[in-house]
N, C-alpha and C positions, 0 to 999 in steps of 0.2 A: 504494500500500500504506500501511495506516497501523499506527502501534503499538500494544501492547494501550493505553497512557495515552491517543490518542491517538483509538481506538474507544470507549473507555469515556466519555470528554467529551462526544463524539458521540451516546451511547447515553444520557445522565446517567445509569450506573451507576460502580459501585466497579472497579477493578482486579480486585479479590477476585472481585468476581462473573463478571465475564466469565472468569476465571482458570475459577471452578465451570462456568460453563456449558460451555465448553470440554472440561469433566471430561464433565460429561452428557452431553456432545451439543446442548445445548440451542443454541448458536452455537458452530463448529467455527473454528477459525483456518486461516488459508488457509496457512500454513507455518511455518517456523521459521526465527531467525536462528542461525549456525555458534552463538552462545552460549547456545542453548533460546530462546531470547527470541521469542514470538507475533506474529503479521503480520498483518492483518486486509485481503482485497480491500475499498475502500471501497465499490464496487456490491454488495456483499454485504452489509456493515454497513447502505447506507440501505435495501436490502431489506427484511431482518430489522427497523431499527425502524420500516419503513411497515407490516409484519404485524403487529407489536407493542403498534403506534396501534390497529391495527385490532381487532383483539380486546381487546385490554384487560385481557390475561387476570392477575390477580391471587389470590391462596390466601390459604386460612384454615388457621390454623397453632393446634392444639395444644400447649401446653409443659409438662413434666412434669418435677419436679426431689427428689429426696432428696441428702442428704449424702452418704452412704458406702455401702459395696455391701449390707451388713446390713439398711439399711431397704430393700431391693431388691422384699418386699412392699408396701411404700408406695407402691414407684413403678406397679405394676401395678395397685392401687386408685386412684390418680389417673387413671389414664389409663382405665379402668373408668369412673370417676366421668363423667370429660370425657365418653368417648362418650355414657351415657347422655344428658349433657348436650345433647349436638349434636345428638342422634335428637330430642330432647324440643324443642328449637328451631327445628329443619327446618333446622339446617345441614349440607351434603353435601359430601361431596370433600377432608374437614378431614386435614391433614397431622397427624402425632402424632409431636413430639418427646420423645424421653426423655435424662435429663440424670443422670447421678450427680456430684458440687460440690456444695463449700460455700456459702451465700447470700450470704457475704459476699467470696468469689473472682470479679473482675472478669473473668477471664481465661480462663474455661470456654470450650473450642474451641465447643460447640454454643451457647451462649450468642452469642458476639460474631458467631460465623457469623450468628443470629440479627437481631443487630442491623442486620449490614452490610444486609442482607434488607428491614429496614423501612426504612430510609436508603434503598437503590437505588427503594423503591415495590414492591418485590414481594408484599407482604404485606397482606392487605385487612382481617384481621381475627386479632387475638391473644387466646385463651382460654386461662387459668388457673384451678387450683383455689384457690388463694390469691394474693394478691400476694405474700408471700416465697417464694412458688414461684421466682419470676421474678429475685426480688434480696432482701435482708433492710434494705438502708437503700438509701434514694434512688426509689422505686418512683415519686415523683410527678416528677421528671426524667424519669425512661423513658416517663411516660406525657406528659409533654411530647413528647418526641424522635417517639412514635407519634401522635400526633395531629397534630404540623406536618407528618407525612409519609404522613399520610390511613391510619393504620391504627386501628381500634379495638379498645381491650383492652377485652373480656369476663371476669369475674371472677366464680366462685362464691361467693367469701367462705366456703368449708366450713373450719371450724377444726381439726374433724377430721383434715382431711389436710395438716396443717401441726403432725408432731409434735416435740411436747415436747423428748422428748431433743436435735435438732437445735438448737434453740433454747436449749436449756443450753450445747451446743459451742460453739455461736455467740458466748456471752455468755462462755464462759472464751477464746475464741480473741480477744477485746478486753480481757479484763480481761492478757491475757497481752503482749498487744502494748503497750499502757499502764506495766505495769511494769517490760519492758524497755525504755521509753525513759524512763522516771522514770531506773533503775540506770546508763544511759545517760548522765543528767545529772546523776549524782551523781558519777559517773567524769569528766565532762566540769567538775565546778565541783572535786572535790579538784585535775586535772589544772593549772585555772587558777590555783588559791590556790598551790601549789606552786613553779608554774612565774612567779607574781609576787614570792614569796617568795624565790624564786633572784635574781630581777632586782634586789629591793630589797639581799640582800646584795653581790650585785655592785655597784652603783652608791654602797654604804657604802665598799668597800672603795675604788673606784673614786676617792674625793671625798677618804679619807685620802690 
């Protein structure tokens, strides 16, 4: 028997993922320990990845992202958009995520699900209507991260669907963060001048 850590090595996937397929169905755990904890027969582990080898099977994933529930029309035109896109491309069988998060929230459950996705190899091809679809800073790191792990992002570049408003939130949600750690270090340098000014009377008095 091996562990799910211990399947996943095996498998070069994520914990996370075997955890999902698990969920699916997709590789089922041969049991459980008294603490929930996953079991993996290993003749069933190198089954599944001799079938695994053998197909090769990999998806093409749509991603589709607004802020807040309001632009909730936005998201249903992206994904709109996308398809057109994929019939127009002759691409088949494309997965369609939808995402409501902010672009500059690292922590979007369907987002890092994501990621884990392109890291294990499951993902052959990543289509966006924009790249701040996908994140609003750092988009040429993730397209690092997808291309050392053989997926390619497709991008429409429609500016369109990358509105305005979101992009104002975005720019007060830095200007906000910014001046809370300025107010930060102004509490942090009266804190010091204070607390050296105590020291220096102490050490006067100290020296009488």
């Amino acid at each position: 028997m091996l562990t799910v850590e211990e399947a996943a090595k095996k498998l070069r996937r994520s914990v996370k993922t075997l955890q999902r397929w698990d969920r699916d169905g997709v590789l089922k755990s041969s049991s459980r320990t008294p603490t929930g904890r996953r079991m993996y027969e290993e003749a069933c582990v190198d089954a599944f990845l001799g079938i695994r080898q053998q197909t090769g099977t990999r998806v093409k994933v749509a991603y589709c992202r607004v802020s807040s529930q309001a632009q909730k029309p936005d998201l249903l035109n992206q994904k709109a958009i996308l398809t057109q896109f994929c019939v127009a491309r002759g691409l088949a069988n494309v997965e369609t995520i939808e995402e409501v998060g902010g672009g500059l929230n690292f922590k979007r459950p369907k987002f890092l699900s994501l990621v884990d996705r392109v890291v294990s190899g499951e993902i052959e091809t990543l289509i966006l209507a924009h790249k701040d679809r996908l994140t609003r800073f750092g988009f040429d790191l993730l397209h690092h991260l997808c291309a050392k792990h053989g997926c390619e992002i497709l991008v429409i570049n429609d500016e369109k669907l990358s509105p305005e408003r979101e992009m104002v939130e975005d720019l007060m949600t830095i200007v906000h963060c910014f001046s809370s750690r300025l107010y930060g270090l102004r509490n942090y340098r009266k804190a010091l001048q204070t607390a050296l000014r105590e020291k220096t009377v102490v050490d006067t008095v100290s020296d009488s």
